[in-house]
ZADREN-91411 format. One record per residue (C-alpha): residue number from 1; residue in one letter; x, y, z negated. Coordinates in pm, 1 decimal. Last residue first. Example, Ala and Ser with C-alpha at 12.3 -4.5 7.8 and 13.67 -1.06 7.14 Angstrom:
REM ZADREN-91411
<lummar 2 "S" <1367.0 -106.0 -714.0>>;
<lummar 1 "A" <1230.0 -450.0 -780.0>>;
END
This chain:
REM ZADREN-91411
<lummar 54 "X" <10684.7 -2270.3 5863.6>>;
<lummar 53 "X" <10693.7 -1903.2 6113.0>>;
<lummar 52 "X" <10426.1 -2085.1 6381.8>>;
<lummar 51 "X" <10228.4 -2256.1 6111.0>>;
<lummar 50 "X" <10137.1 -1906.1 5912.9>>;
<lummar 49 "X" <10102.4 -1741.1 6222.3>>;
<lummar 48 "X" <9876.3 -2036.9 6327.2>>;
<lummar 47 "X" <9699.9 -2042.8 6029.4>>;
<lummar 46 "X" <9611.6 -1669.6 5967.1>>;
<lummar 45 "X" <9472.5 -1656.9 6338.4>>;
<lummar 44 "X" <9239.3 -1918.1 6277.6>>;
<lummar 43 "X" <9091.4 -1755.9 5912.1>>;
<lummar 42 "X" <9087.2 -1465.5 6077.7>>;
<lummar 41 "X" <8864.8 -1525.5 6394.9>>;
<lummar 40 "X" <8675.2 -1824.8 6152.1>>;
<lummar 39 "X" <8585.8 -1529.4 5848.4>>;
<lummar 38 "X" <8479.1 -1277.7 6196.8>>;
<lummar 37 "X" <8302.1 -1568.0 6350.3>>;
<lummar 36 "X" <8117.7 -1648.5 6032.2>>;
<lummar 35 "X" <8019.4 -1320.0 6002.2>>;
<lummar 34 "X" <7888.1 -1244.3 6320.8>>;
<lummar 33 "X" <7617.6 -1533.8 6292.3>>;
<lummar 32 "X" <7537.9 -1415.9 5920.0>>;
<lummar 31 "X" <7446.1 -1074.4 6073.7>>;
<lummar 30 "X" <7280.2 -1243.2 6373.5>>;
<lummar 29 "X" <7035.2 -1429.7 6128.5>>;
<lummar 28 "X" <6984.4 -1110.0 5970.4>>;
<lummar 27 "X" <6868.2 -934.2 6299.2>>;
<lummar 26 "X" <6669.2 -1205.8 6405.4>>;
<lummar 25 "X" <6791.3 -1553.9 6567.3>>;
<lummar 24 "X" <6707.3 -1721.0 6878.2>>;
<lummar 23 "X" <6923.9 -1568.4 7143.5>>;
<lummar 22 "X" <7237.0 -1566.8 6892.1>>;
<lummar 21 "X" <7189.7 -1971.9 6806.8>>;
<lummar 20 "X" <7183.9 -2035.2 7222.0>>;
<lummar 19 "X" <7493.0 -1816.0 7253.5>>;
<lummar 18 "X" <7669.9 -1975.6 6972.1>>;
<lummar 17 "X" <7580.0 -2355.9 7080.6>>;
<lummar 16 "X" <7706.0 -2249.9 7454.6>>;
<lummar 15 "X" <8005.2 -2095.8 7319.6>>;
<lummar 14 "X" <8083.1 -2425.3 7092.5>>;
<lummar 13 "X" <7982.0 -2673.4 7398.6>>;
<lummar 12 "X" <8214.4 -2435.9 7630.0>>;
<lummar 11 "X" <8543.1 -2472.5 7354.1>>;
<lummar 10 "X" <8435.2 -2850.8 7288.0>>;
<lummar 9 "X" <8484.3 -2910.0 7703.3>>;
<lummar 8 "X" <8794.0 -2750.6 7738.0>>;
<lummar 7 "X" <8943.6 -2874.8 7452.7>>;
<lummar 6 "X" <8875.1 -3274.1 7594.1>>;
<lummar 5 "X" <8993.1 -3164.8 7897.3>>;
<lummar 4 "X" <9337.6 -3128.8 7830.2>>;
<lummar 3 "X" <9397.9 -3361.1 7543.4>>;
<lummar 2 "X" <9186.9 -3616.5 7757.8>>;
<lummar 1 "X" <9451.8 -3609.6 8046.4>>;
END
């Protein structure tokens, strides 16, 4: 039961955080904010491609 619900409630903590960090930051600050979700976005999806064909 926690390894379902324990996801679910980090993923809408983590969007929360973001959206919070996004509403109070200027235009740089968003820059950098974009950034790291781009570098994470890639970096995630280059991990579990490269687990899936291990």
């Amino acid at each position: 039961m926690i390894k379902i619900i324990l996801p679910i409630v980090v993923f809408i903590a983590v969007i929360y955080g973001i959206s919070y960090f996004w509403s109070n930051s200027s235009s740089k600050g968003k820059k950098m904010i974009a950034l790291g979700l781009i570098t994470a976005l890639i970096t995630g999806i280059s991990l579990t491609i490269y687990l899936i064909f291990d």
